[in-house]
N, C-alpha and C positions, 0 to 999 in steps of 0.2 A: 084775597091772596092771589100774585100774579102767579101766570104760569108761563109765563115769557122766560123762553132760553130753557125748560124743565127739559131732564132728562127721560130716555125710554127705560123700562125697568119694569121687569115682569111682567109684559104685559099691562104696567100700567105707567102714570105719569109721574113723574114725584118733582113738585115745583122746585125751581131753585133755593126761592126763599122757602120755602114750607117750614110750619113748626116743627120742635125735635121731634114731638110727637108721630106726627105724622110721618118723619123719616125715619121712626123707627119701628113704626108699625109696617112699612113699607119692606123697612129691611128684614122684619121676622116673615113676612109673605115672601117673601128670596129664601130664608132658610127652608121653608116651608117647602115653597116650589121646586127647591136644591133637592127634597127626600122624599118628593110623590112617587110612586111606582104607575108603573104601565107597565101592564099585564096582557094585553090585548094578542091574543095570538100565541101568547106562549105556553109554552107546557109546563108548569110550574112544578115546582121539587114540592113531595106531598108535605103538608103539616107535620107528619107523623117523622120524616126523614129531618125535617129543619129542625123540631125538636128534640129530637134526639141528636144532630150536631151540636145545638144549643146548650144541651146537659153534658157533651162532650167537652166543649168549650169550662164551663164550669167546673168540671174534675177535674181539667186540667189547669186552670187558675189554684185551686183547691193544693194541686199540689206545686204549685211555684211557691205562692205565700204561704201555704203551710212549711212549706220546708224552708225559708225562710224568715216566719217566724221560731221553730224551734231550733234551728241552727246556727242562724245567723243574728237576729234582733239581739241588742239594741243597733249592732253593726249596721254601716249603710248600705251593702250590698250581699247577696249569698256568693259563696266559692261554692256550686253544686257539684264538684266533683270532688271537692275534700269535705265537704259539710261542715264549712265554716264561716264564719263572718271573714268579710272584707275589711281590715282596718287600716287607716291612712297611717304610714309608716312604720306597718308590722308587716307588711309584704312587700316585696320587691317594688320598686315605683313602674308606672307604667307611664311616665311622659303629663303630657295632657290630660289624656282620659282622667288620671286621679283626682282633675282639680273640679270635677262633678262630686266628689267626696268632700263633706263636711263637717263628721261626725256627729249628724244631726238625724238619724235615722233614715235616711233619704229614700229608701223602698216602702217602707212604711206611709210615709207622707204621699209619697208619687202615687199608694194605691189606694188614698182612703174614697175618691170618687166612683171610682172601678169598684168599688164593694156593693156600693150603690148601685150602679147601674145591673149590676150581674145580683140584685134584690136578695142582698147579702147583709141586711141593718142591723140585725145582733153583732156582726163581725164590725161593720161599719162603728158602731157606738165605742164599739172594747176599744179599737183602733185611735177614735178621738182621745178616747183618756187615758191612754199610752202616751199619745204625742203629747198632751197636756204635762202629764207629767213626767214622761222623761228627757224628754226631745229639750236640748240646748242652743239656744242658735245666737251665744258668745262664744264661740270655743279659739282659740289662737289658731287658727290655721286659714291656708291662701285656697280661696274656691276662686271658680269662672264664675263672673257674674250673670253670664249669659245662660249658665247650665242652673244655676243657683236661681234663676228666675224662673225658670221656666217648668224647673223639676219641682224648686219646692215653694219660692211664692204661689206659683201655679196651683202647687199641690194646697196648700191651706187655704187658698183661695176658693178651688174646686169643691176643697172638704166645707166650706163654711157653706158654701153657694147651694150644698145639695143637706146640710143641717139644718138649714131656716127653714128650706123645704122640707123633712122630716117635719118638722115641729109643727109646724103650721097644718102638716097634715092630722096632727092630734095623736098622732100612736107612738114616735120615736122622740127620744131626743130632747124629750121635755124638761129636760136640765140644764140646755146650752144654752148659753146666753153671750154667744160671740165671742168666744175664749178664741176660738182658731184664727176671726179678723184681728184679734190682738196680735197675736203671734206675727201673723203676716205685715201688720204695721211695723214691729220691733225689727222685723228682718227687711223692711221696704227703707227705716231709715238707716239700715247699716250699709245696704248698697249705695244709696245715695254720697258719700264721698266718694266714689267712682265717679261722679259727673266731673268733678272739678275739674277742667280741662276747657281751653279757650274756645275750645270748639264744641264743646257741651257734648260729643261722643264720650261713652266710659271707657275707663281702662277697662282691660280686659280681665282682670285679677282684683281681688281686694278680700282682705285680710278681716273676719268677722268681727275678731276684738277689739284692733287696731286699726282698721283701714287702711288708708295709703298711704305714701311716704316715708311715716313714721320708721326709724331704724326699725321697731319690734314688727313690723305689716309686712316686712320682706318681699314688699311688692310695689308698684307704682312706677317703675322703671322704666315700663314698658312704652314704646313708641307706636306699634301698630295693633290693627283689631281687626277682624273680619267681619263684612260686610252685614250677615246677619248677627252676628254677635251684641251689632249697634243697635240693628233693626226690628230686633224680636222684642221689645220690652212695651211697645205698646198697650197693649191688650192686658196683661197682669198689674200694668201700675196705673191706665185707667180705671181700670174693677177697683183698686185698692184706693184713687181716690174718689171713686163715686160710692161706695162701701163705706167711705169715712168720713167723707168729707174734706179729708185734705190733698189740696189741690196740688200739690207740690211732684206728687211722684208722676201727673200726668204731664207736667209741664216741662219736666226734666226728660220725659221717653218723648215727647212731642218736637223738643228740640234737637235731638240725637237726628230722628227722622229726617225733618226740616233739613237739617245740613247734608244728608248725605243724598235727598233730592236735589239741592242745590249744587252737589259736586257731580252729579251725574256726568259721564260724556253726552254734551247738548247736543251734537251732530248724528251720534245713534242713538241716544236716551239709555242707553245700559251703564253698570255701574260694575266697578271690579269686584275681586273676590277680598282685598285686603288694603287699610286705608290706614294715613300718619292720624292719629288722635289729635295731633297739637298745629297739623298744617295742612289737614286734609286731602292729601297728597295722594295718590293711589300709589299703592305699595308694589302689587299683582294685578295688572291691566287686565288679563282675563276676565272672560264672563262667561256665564253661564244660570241655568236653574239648580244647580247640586251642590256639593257642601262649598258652604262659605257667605254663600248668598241665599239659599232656599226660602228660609222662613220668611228675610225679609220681604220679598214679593207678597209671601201668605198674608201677611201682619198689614200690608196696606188694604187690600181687597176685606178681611175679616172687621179691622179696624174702621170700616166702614158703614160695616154692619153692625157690628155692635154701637159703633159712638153714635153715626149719621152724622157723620163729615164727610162732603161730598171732594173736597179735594185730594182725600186717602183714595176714594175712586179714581176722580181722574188721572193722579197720579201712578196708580196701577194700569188703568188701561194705556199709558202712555209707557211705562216700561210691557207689559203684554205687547202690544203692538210689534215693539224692537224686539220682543224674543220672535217672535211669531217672523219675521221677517230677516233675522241673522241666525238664529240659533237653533230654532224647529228645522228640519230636516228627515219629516216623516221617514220609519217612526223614531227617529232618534231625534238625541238633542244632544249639539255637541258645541262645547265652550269654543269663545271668538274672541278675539283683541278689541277691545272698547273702543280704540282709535281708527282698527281697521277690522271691521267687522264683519268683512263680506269674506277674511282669512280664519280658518282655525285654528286654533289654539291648541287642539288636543284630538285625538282618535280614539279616543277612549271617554269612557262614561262611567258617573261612580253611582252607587247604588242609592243614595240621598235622593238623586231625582224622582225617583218612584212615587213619592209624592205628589210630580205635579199634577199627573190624570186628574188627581180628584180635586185640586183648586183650579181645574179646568170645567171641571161641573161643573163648580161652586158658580164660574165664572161663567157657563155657557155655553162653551166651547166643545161640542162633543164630541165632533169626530177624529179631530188629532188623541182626543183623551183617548179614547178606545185603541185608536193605532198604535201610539206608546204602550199601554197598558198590555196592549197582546204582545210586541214585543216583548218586552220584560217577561210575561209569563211562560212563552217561551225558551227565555232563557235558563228562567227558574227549572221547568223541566225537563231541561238537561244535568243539573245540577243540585235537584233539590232544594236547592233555595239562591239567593240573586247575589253572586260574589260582589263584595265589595265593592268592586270596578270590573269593566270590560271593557274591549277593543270594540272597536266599529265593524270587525269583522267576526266576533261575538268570539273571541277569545277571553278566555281570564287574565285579567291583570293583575287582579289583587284578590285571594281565594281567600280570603279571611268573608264568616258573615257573623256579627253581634245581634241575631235576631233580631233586626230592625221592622220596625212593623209600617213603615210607609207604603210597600205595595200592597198590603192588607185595608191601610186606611182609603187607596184610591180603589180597592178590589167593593170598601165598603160604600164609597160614592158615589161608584159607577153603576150597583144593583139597584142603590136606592135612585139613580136618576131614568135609569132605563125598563126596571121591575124586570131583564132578563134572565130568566135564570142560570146562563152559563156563568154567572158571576158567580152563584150560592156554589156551581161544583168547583169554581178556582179556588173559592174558601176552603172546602172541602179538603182539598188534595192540600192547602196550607195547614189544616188539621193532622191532616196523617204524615206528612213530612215532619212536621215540629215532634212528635209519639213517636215516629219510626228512626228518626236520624238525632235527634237533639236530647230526646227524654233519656233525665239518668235517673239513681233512687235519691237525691236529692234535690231535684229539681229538673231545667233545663239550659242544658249547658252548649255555649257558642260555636262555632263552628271554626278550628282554626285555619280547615283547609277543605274547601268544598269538594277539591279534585279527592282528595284521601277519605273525606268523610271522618278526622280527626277533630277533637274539642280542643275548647280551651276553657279555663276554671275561672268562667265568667257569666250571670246573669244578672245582666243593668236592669236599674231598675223601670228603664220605660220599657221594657216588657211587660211588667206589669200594668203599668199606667195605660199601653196605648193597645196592644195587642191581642191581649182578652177583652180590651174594649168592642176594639171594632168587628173581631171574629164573635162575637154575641149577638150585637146588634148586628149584625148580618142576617143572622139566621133566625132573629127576635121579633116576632108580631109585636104589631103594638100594645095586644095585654098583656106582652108577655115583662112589660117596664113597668115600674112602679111610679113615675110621672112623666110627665110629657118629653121626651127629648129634644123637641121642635120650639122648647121655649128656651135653647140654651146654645152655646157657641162655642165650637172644640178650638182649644189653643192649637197650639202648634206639638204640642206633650201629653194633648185628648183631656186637659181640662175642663171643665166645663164651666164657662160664668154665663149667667142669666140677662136676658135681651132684655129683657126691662131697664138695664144699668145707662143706656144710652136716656130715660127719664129724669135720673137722678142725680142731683147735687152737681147741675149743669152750669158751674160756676165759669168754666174755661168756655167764653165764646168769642171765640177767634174767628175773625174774617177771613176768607177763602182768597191763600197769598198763592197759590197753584196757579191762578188764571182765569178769566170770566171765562165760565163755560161756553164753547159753542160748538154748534152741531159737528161732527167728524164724517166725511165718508166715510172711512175704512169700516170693514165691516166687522172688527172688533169690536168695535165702539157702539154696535147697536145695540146690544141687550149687557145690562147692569149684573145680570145674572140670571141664572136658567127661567128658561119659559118654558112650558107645555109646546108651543104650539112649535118650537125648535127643536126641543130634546125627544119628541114623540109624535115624529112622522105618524103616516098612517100605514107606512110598510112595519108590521111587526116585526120583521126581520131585519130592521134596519142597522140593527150594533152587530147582527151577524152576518152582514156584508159588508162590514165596513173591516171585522177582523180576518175572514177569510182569506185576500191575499196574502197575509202576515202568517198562515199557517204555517207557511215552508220558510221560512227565510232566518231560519236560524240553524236548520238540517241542511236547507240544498243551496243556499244564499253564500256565497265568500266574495262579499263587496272589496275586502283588500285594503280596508283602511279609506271609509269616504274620505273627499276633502272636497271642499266646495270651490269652485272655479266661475271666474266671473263670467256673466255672458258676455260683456263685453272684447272678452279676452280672447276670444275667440272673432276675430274681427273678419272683415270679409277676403278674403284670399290669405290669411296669416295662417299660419301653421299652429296648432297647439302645443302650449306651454312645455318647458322642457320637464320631465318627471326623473325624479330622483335614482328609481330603478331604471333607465332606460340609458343615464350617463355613462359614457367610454371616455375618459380621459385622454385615449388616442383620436378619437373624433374632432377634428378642425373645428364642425361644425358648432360641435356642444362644445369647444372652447371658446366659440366667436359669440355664441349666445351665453355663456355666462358673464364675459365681459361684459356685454351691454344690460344684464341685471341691475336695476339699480342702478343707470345710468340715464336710460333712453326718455321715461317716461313713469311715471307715478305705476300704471299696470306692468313696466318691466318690474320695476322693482318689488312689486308684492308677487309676481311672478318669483322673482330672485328669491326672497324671505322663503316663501312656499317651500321652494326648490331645497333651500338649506333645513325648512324642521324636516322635510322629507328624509334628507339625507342623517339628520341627526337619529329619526326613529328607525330607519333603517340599520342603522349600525347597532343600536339599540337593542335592535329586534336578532340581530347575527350572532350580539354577545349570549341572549338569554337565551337561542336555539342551539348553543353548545353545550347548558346545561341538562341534566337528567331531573323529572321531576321530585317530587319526592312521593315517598311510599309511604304504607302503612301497616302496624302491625297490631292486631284486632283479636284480644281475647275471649275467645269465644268459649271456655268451658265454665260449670257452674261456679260460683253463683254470678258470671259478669253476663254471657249470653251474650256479646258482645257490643256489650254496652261502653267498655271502654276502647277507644281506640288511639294510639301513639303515632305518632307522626316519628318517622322512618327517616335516614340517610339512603341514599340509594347507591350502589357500585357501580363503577362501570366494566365491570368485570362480571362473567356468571349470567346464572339465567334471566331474563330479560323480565320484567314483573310485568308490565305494561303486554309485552307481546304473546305471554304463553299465562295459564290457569296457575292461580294464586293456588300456595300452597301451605298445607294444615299439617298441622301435628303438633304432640307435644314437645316438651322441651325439656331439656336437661345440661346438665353446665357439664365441661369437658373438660379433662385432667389432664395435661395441666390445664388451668383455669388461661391463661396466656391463649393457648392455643401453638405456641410454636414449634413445637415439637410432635412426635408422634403421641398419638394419647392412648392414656393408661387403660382409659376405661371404654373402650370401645363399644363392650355390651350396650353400655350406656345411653349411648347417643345416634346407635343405630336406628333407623329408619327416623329417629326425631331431629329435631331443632337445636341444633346445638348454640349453648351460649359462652361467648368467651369472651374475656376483658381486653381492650386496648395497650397495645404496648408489647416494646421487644422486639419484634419483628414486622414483619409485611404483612401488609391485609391480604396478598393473595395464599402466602405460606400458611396464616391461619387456615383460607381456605379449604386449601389441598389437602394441609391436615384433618380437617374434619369429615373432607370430603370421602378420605380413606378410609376411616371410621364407619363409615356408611351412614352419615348423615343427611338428611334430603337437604338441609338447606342452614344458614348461621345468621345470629343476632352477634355482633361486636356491641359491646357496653363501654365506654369510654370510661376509663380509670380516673380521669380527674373528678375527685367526688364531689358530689353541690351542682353539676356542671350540667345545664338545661339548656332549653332553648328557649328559655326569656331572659340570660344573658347570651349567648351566642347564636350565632346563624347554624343552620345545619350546614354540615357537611355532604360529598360523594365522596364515598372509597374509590382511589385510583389503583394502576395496577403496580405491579415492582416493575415495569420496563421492558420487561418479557414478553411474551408470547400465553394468552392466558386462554386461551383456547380452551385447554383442557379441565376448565372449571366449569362444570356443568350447573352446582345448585346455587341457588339464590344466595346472595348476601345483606344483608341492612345495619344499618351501625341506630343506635341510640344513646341518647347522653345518660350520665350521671342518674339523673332524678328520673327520666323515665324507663331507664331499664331498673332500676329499685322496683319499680310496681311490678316489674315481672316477678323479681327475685322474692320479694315480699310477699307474693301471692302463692311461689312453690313452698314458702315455708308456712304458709296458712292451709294448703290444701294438698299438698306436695302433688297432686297431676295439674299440668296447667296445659289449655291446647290454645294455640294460638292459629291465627290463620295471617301469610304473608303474602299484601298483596299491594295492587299498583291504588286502592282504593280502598276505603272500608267496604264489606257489602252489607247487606239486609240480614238484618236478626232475623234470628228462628223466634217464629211468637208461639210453635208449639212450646218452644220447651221453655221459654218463660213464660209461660201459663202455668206449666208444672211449679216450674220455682215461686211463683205468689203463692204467700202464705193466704190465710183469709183475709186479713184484713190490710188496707192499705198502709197503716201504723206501724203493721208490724213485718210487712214490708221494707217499707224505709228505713226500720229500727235495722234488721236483721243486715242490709246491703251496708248501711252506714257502717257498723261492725266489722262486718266482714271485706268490705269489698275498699272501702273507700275511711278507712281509718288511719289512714297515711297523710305524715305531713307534709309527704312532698305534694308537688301540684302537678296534672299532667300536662297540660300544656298552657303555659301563663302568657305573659303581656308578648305583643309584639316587638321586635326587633328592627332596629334600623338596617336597613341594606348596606353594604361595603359599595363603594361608589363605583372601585376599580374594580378589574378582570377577574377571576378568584386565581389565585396563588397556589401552588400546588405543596403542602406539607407533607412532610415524613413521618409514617406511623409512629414511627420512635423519636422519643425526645434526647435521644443519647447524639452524641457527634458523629460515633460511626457507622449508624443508622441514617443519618443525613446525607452522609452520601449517593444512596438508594436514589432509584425514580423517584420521581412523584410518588408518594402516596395516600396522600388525605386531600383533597381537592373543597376549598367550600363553595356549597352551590348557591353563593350570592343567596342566603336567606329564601330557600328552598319553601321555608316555611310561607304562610299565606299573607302576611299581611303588608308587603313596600312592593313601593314603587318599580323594584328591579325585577320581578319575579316572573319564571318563564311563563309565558302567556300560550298557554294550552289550548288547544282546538277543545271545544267544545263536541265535538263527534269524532274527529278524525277525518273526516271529510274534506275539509277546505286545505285542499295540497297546492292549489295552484300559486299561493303567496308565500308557502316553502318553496317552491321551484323557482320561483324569482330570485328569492332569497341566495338561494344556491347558487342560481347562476349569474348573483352580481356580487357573492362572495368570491369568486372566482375573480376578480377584476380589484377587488376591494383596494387594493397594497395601489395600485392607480388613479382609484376612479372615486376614493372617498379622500376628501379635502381634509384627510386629520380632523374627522368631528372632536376629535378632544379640545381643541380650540386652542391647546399651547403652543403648536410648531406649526404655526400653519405654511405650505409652501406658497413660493411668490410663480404666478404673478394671483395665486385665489386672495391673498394678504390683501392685499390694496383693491381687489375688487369688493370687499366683504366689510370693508370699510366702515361706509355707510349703515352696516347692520349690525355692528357689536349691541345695541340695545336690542332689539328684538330677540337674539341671539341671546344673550345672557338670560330673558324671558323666560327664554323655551326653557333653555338648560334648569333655572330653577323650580319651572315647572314638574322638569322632570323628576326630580327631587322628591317635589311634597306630597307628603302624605296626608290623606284624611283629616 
C-alpha cells in the first residue's frame, strides 16, 4: 500500500489510497485524540463537586421531559409556561420555526439518545415503545426537511444506534429488533421527493403525506434554500444507508454536497448563506459561520470521520482556510461578501456561531477556539445567557435566546481537548443561569428578552436532545457512561451514530472528484484534527493565557462596530478611507472623494460600498437610539416568586425605570377602571400599583390621576381583548404634548393577554405584588424554598393549578419589525381623541426577537459611539444621502450608480431574521 501524497493526521500517516478500514480506524483515533484531557498543572474541580453538577444536570433534565411528558406528550413540543402541548395549528403560527413541527412526537424522538447517555434505560425502553406505537410519520402536514432530518431521522437514528448497543450489552432491550431503523427508513423515503430538482439540492419543505408539488403537499414552490439546509443531510442519510443497506439516501445527500462545492465562490472558496435550488445561483452573497451555513462546514469535516472520504476533508480544509483568512477576526467572526471578501457584510454576530469553537477542536485549531469561546462567555455574563445576535461593539441586536445549546457544546469540546478546568466552572455558571433565570414549574422556558429577563412559552425540543447532553458529559467521568462515548459521532442535533458505519455496506465507492491531494503550506492544512502534541503545550497554563486578554473586552472594549480595511488601502502617502461618521456634506473634500468612489479604482470603489453600509447602519443605529427599551413587570408574590415575568411597554413620560430603583408593590385596579377621571377609590390604590385599561383619554391624564390617588406607580392594560405581543409589536406610551414634568411615578402599558395574568392571578389570590423594573431581577430562593412542597410532583401539580392554568400564553412567537419609523398613535380610538399629541408611539417591536431592535450597551459603558452618534445626528438632514434609497439627491444618484446591487444586499440583509 502506497503512502505517496498520504496525509498528516494525528500524529500519524493515513495513505491516500489506504483501506476503509484503516481510514476509519484513523478517524476514530481523531475522535479519540478530539476528547483526551490534559490535566497537567491544573487544579481540577473535586470529584465530589463534578458529581454533584452531574446529578444537578439530571434533575434538571428530570424536569424538562417530565413535564413534558405529562403535559405536553403525544404534542411535539411543551408550552412550559401554560403546561401544554404545542400543536401545529392550534396555536398561533410562528413563521418558520413551526415547520420543525410534525405531529410526530418530535421531543420525544429528539431525547430518546439523551436518556441513554444521562443512564436513564428504564426511561430509554418506555420512550422506544411510545414512539413504536404512537408516533406517525404520514400525517398531511408541510415540515422543513432540514429540521426533519436532523431532529427526527437523527433522533431514530441515534435511538436505534444506542438499542443494538443496549442489547448486545445483554441487560436491556432484548426485545428490539430494529423497529426504530424501520421507522427511520419510512421517514428517509418520504424526504427523498425533495431531491427532485436539476440540481439534486432539496426543496426546503416537503409535505409527509403528499410530498411535492402535488396540489394537496402545499409545498414545492419554493425557489431558494440555505446553505446548510442542503448541507446537513450527510451524516443521517449515510447511517440510514450503511444501517440498511440502501444506497440511495447516501447518494442523494452526496449529490446536494457535490453541487454546492462546485458553486462555491473559486476566487475566495466561501459559499453564501442562500442558493436557487433549480440554477444554483446564490440567492444571499454573504458568508459567514452562523445561521444559514454552520452545519454545513460541520457535516464536511464529521462526514469524514465517520465515512473516510478524504475529499469531505479536503474540502473542509479549503473552505476553513477562507474563513480563517476573510472571516476570523479574533475573537469575532464577522460575515463577508463571497465576491468581495476582504468587505463586511455585517457588524453584528448571531448566536448559531457559538458552535464553531468546538469544530475548531475537532479540527485542531485551538487557539482562535478559546479566543472566541471567551468572548461569547463574556458576553453571556453580562446577560445571562448569549442574545440571539450582537454588535461588534457587544451590543444587543436581537435579545430573544431559545436556549440554544451550542456554546454549551463548544464549552463541552474545549474541556475535553484541554482537561482545564475553567471550562467545568463556565458549565457551572450555565447550570445556575438556566435554574435561576429560565426554570419555571413546568419546565424551562425561553427567554424572550435578555435585557428584561422576560419568557416566552417555548421549550424546543433540542434542549433536550443537545443540552443535557453535553452539560453531563461535562462533568461525567468516564464510569460515570454506560458505553463508550468515543465509539460514536455527535450530529449536528448530539445524535449519536457509531464509527464503525464508515465499515459497512460500503457500496458507494466514489473516486475522489475534489482534487489529487497535494501537500498545502498553509498551516491549516497541517493536522487533520487535534493532536497532543498541538493542543497540549507543555505550559499548563496555555488556554489560560491565551483567554486572559479577552477578560476586559466586553466591560472596557467599545471597538464601534469593527470593519476590516484593506492593507493595501492604506497606500503609501494616501490618506485613509473616508468613514461614514466623519462625513460633512459641507466639506468640498468629502464631496470630491465621494465622487471618485467607484470610479478611480477597484479599492476606491469598495472604499465607496464600505462608505455607504457604513452610512446605512449608522442611520440605522440613530432610528433605534430614539427608542426606549422595554421593561419588565415581575410577579414576585406567592406562589410565582417571580418566576413569571412580562415584558412591559415603556413611557416616555414619568420615572425613568432604567435610571432610578425598580419599584414593588401590590396592585389593585382604580375606579374608574379607565382611569380618566378622579378616582373613586383612592383608599385603594394608595401607596400600590395601580391598574387601568386603555382608552378615553391620555396616557398622561390616567397618569396624574392615579398619581393623585397616591399611587407609586401604573400598569395600563390595553382594551383590545386577545391583543399580545405575538401579534403585535410593543408599544411606548407618549405624552399628551404638554409639559409632563410633573409625573413623577413610573408607567408600563401591557397588552390584552398579559395583563389577564395579572388580573387572573388577584382573582386567584387577591394580594398580588409585583415588582416594576428596567429588567427582571433575581428570585428570592429563600422564599421559594418555603413554597416546595415535598416532593417535586406535587410541586409542579400545585404551580400548574394555581400559577399557570391560564390559556393565555405569556409571551409567544416572535414578531416581525415595522420597517418604518414608529408612528405616533392616539390613546383613544375616537376622532376627537385623535386630535391629541402623540400618544401611543410603537417602539419598532421593542420585544427581543427582529432585526430592528434597539441595540443596548451591554454595561453602559461604551458612550463614545453614542457621542458620535449624536454628534453626526446633528448634520444628518445634510450629510446622510437619504439612506432610504427612494429620493436620493443628485449629484450622490449617478455616483451610487454602479452600487445599486451591493446596496440592495445590505438593505436585505438588514431585514432577515434568524
Amino acid at each position: 500500500m502506497s503512502e505517496a501524497g498520504g496525509r498528516r493526521g494525528c500524529g500519524c500517516r493515513v495513505p491516500q489510497r489506504a483501506s476503509w478500514s484503516l481510514v476509519a480506524a484513523t478517524a476514530a483515533l481523531c475522535l479519540v485524540l478530539a476528547t483526551s484531557v490534559c490535566t497537567a498543572g491544573a487544579a481540577p474541580m473535586s470529584r465530589e463537586e463534578k458529581q454533584k453538577l452531574g446529578n444537578q444536570v439530571l434533575e434538571m433534565f428530570d424536569h424538562a421531559y417530565g413535564n413534558y411528558m405529562e403535559h405536553a406528550y403525544p404534542a411535539d413540543e411543551l408550552m412550559p409556561l401554560t403546561c401544554r402541548g404545542r400543536v401545529r395549528g392550534q396555536e398561533p403560527s410562528r413563521g418558520d420555526v413551526d415547520d420543525a413541527l410534525g405531529k410526530f412526537s418530535l421531543t420525544l424522538i429528539d431525547s430518546l439518545d439523551t436518556l441513554v447517555v444521562l443512564n436513564k434505560t428504564k426511561e430509554f425502553e418506555d420512550a422506544v415503545r411510545k414512539v413504536l406505537r404512537d408516533v406517525n410519520l404520514d400525517n398531511d402536514v408541510v415540515v422543513s426537511v432540514f429540521e426533519t432530518n436532523i431532529r427526527v431521522l437523527g433522533g431514530l437514528l441515534g435511538g436505534h444506534s444506542l438499542a443494538i448497543m443496549l442489547k448486545d450489552k445483554g441487560e436491556h432491550m432484548q426485545w428490539y429488533n430494529g423497529e426504530l431503523l424501520q421507522m427511520a427508513k419510512q421517514l428517509g423515503y418520504k424526504l427523498l421527493p425533495a431531491f427532485n430538482t436539476t440540481s439534486g439540492l432539496p426543496y426546503p419543505r416537503i409535505n409527509l403525506k403528499f410530498g411535492i408539488r402535488k396540489p394537496e403537499a402545499r409545498t414545492g414552490t419554493e425557489t431558494d434554500t440555505c446553505t446548510a439546509c442542503a448541507g446537513t443531510l450527510i451524516l443521517e442519510f449515510a447511517a440510514l444507508s450503511r444501517f440498511t443497506g440502501a444506497t440511495i439516501f447516501e447518494e442523494y445527500a452526496r449529490k446536494a454536497l457535490d453541487f454546492l462545492w462546485e458553486k462555491r465562490q473559486r476566487s475566495s472558496n466561501l459559499v453564501g448563506v442562500t442558493i436557487n435550488i433549480h440554477t444554483g445561483d446564490w440567492v444571499r452573497k454573504d458568508s459567514g459561520v452562523g445561521a444559514g451555513i454552520d452545519s454545513y462546514y460541520e457535516y464536511l469535516l464529521k462526514a469524514y470521520v465517520l465515512l473516510g472520504d478524504d475529499s469531505f476533508l479536503e474540502r473542509f480544509n479549503t473552505h476553513y482556510d477562507a474563513i480563517m483568512r476573510y472571516i476570523s477576526q479574533p475573537p469575532l467572526l464577522l460575515d463577508v461578501h463571497i465576491h468581495k471578501p476582504m468587505l463586511n457584510a455585517r457588524t453584528w454576530m448571531d448566536a448559531l456561531l457559538a458552535f464553531f469553537p468546538g469544530l475548531q477542536v475537532l479540527k485542531g485549531d485551538i487557539r482562535p477556539a478559546i479566543e472566541t469561546h471567551e468572548m461569547l462567555y463574556q458576553v453571556i455574563k453580562k446577560h445571562n445567557f448569549l442574545p440571539e445576535a450582537f454588535t461588534t461593539d457587544f451590543r444587543v441586536h436581537w435579545a430573544q435566546h431559545p436556549l440554544r445549546p451550542e456554546f454549551a457544546e463548544s464549552t463541552y469540546f474545549l474541556y475535553k481537548a484541554t482537561g482545564d478546568p475553567y471550562y467545568l466552572e463556565v458549565g457551572k455558571t450555565l447550570i445556575e443561569n438556566l435554574n435561576k433565570y429560565a426554570r419555571v414549574p413546568c419546565g424551562f422556558a425561553a427567554m424572550k428578552d435578555v435585557r428584561t429577563g422576560s419568557h416566552e412559552d417555548r421549550m424546543d425540543s433540542f434542549f433536550l436532545a443537545e443540552m443535557f447532553k453535553y452539560l453531563y458529559l461535562l462533568f461525567a467521568d468516564k464510569e460515570d457512561i454506560i458505553f463508550d462515548i468515543e465509539d460514536y459521532i455527535f450530529t449536528t442535533e448530539a445524535h449519536l451514530l457509531p464509527l464503525w458505519l464508515s465499515t459497512t455496506n460500503r457500496s458507494i465507492s466514489k473516486k475522489n472528484t475534489t482534487s489529487e491531494y497535494t501537500e498545502l503550506d498553509d498551516s491549516n492544512f497541517d493536522w487533520t484534527c487535534p493532536n497532543t502534541q498541538i493542543l497540549f503545550p507543555n505550559d499548563p497554563l496555555y488556554a489560560q493565557s491565551i483567554r486572559e486578554p479577552l477578560k476586559n473586552v466586553v466591560d472596557k472594549s467599545c471597538p464601534r462596530g469593527i470593519i476590516r480595511v484593506r492593507e493595501e488601502s492604506f497606500r503609501s502617502g494616501a490618506k485613509p478611507p473616508l468613514r461614514a461618521r466623519d462625513f460633512m456634506a459641507t466639506n468640498p473634500e468629502h464631496l470630491e472623494i465621494l465622487k471618485k468612489m467607484g470610479a478611480a479604482s477597484s479599492i476606491d470603489a469598495e472604499d465607496g460600498l464600505r462608505f455607504m453600509q457604513e452610512m446605512i447602519e449608522l442611520s440605522s443605529q440613530q432610528q433605534k437610539e430614539q427608542q426606549l427599551p422595554p421593561r419588565a413587570v415581575q410577579i414576585i408574590s406567592h406562589p410565582f416568586f417571580g418566576r413569571v415575568v412580562l415584558t412591559a411597554g415603556p413611557a416616555q413620560f414619568g420615572l425613568d425605570l432604567s435610571k432610578h430603583k425598580e419599584t414593588r408593590g401590590f396592585v389593585a385596579s382604580s375606579k374608574p377602571y379607565n382611569g380618566c377621571s378622579e378616582l373613586t377609590n383612592p383608599e385603594a390604590v394608595m401607596g400600590k400599583i395601580a391598574l387601568i385599561q386603555r382608552g378615553q383619554c391620555m396616557f398622561a391624564e390616567k397618569a396624574r390621576n392615579i398619581q393623585n390617588a397616591g399611587a407609586i406607580g401604573g400598569i395600563v392594560i390595553d382594551d383590545n381583548e386577545g391583543s399580545s405581543s405575538d401579534t403585535a409589536p410593543l408599544f411606548q406610551m407618549a405624552g399628551d404634548g404638554k409639559d409632563t414634568d410633573d409625573i413623577k411615578i413610573p408607567m408600563l402599558f401591557l397588552f390584552s393577554k398579559e395583563g389577564s395574568i395579572i388580573l387572573d392571578a388577584i382573582r386567584e389570590h387577591e394580594q398580588v405584588e409585583v415588582l416594576l423594573s428596567d429588567k427582571a431581577r433575581d428570585r428570592d430562593p429563600e422564599m421559594e424554598n418555603e413554597e416546595q412542597p415535598s416532593s417535586e410532583n406535587d410541586s409542579q401539580n400545585q404551580s400548574a393549578e394555581q400559577v399557570l392554568s391560564l390559556s393565555q400564553t405569556v409571551d409567544l412567537a416572535d414578531q416581525e419589525t415595522p420597517e418604518n419609523p414608529p408612528d405616533s398613535h392616539s390613546e383613544s380610538s375616537s376622532p376627537a381623541d385623535t386630535e391629541e399629541a402623540a400618544d401611543f408611539v410603537p417602539s419598532e417591536q421593542i420585544s427581543s426577537s427582529t432585526e430592528n431592535h434597539e441595540t443596548t450597551s451591554l454595561d453602559g459603558e461604551c458612550t463614545d459611539l453614542d457621542n458620535q452618534l449624536q454628534e453626526q445626528s446633528e448634520t444628518e438632514e445634510d450629510s446622510s444621502p437619504n439612506v432610504s434609497w427612494g429620493s436620493k439627491a443628485q449629484p450622490i444618484d449617478s455616483i451610487l450608480a454602479d452600487w445599486n446591487e451591493d446596496i440592495e444586499a445590505f438593505e436585505m440583509m438588514e431585514k432577515d431574521e434568524l
